[in-house]
C-alpha positions in Angstrom: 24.9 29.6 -18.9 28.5 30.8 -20.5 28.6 33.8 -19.7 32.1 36.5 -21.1 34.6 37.7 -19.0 34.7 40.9 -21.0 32.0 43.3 -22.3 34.1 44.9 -24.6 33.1 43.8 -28.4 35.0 42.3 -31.2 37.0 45.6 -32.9 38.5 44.1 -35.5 35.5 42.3 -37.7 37.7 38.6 -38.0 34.7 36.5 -37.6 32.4 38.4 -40.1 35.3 38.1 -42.4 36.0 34.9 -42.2 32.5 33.7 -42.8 33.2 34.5 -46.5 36.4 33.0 -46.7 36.3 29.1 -47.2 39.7 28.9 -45.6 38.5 29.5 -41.9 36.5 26.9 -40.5 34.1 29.5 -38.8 30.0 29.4 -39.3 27.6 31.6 -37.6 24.0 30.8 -36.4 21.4 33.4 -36.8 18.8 32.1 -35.1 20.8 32.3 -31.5 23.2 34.8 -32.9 26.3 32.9 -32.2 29.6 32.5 -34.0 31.4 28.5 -33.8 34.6 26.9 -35.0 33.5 23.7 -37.4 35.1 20.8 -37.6 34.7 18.2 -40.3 35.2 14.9 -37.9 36.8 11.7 -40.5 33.4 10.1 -39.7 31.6 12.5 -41.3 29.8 14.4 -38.6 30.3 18.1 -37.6 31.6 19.5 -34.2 30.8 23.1 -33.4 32.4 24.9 -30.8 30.7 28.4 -29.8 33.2 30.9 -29.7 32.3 33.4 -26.9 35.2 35.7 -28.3 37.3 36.7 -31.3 40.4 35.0 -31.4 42.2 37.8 -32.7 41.3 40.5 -30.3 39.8 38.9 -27.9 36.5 41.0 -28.1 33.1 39.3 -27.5 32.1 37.5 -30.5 28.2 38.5 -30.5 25.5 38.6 -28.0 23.6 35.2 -27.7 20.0 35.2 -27.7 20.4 31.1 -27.0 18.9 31.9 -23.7 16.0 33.8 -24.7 14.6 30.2 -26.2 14.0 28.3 -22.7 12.2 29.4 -19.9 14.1 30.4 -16.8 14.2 28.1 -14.0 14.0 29.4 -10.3 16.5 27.9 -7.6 13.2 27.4 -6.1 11.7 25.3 -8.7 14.6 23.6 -8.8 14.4 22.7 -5.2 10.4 21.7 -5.3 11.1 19.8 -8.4 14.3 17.9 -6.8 12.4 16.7 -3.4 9.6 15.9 -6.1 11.7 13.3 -7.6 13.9 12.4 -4.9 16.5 9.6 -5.6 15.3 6.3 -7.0 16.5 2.7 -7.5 14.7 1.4 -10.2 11.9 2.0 -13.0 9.3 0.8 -10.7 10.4 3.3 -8.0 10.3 6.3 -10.7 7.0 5.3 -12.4 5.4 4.3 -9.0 5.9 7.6 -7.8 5.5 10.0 -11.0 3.2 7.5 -13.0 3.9 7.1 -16.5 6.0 9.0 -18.5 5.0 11.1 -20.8 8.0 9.9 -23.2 9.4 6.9 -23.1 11.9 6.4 -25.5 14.6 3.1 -26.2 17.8 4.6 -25.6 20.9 4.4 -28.3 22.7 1.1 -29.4 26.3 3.2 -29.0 25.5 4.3 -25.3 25.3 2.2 -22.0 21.3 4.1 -21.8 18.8 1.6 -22.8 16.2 4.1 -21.6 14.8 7.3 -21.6 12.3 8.5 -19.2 10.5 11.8 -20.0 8.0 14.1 -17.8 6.9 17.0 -18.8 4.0 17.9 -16.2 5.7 18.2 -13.5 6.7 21.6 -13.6 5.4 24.8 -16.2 9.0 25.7 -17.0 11.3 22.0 -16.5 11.3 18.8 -17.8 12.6 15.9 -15.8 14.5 13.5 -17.8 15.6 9.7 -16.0 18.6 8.1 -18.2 18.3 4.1 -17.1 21.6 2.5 -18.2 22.5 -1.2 -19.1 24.0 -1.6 -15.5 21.3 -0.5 -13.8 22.0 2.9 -13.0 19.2 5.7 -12.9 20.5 9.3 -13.8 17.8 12.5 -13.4 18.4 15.8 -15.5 16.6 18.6 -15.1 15.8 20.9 -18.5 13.9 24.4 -18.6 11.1 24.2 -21.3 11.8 25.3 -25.1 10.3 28.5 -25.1 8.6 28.4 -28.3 6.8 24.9 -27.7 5.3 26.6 -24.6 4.5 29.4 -26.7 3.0 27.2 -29.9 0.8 25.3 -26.8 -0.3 28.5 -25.4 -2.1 30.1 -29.2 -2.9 26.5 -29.8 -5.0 26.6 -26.7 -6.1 30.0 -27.2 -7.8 29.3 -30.5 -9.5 26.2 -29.0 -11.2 28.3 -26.6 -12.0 31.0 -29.0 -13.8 28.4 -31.4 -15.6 27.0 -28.6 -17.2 30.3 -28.1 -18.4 31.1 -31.4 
């Protein structure tokens, strides 16, 4: 995570003002409470850049709540789940040792990754992620859990049980 070399807020209220003028290319995005600079690429797509602080005074932008919507990964979970997966050479090797994923998704036509290899049960708050590429390569990622799909599992479960008991 990011995090600001200052605590000392935005003083001068740039950002909120230019949210309403159409001549500064800055959005905001309530759901994580985060300002970003937009940028309308020729191809038509969008780049956003978070902006951590104001560029006129240098004060932090807003507090992010981004964090608040994955689970927290220990150094020690990271450790068990890294001699978990160790290093491996091929498909075979990964689903050998892990089974079968449970995503298992074509990769994109633009990239080199012709594969994507997704677990999901090895750990409460990770995901483990194998890229395979065209050449042969085998990258591993690890990701902490969307909070809110733990959370949608968790009352999903709890009204199973409590309709099994009525």
């Amino acid at each position: 995570m990011i995090t600001s070399v200052t605590q000392v807020p935005c003083s001068c209220s740039f950002l909120q003002n230019a949210l309403n003028d159409e001549r500064f290319p800055i959005g905001f995005d309530a759901q994580v409470n985060e300002y970003f600079f937009e940028h309308k690429m020729s191809d038509g797509g969008t780049l956003s850049i978070r902006l951590l602080h104001c560029p006129m005074c240098g004060g932090v932008a807003s507090h992010s709540t981004r964090d608040k919507m994955f689970a927290a990964l220990s150094n020690d979970e990271i450790q068990r789940i890294h001699a978990k997966v160790g290093s491996y050479k091929s498909v075979a090797d990964v689903e050998r040792e892990l089974g079968s994923p449970d995503v298992d998704q074509k990769g994109s036509p633009d990239s080199q990754i012709i594969r994507i290899l997704t677990y999901k049960k090895l750990s409460k708050t990770a995901d483990v992620q194998f890229s395979i590429y065209a050449d042969g390569r085998i990258e591993g990622a690890i990701a902490p859990k969307h909070v809110a799909t733990a959370e949608r599992k968790r009352r999903a479960a709890s009204k199973t049980k409590s309709k099994k008991k009525l």
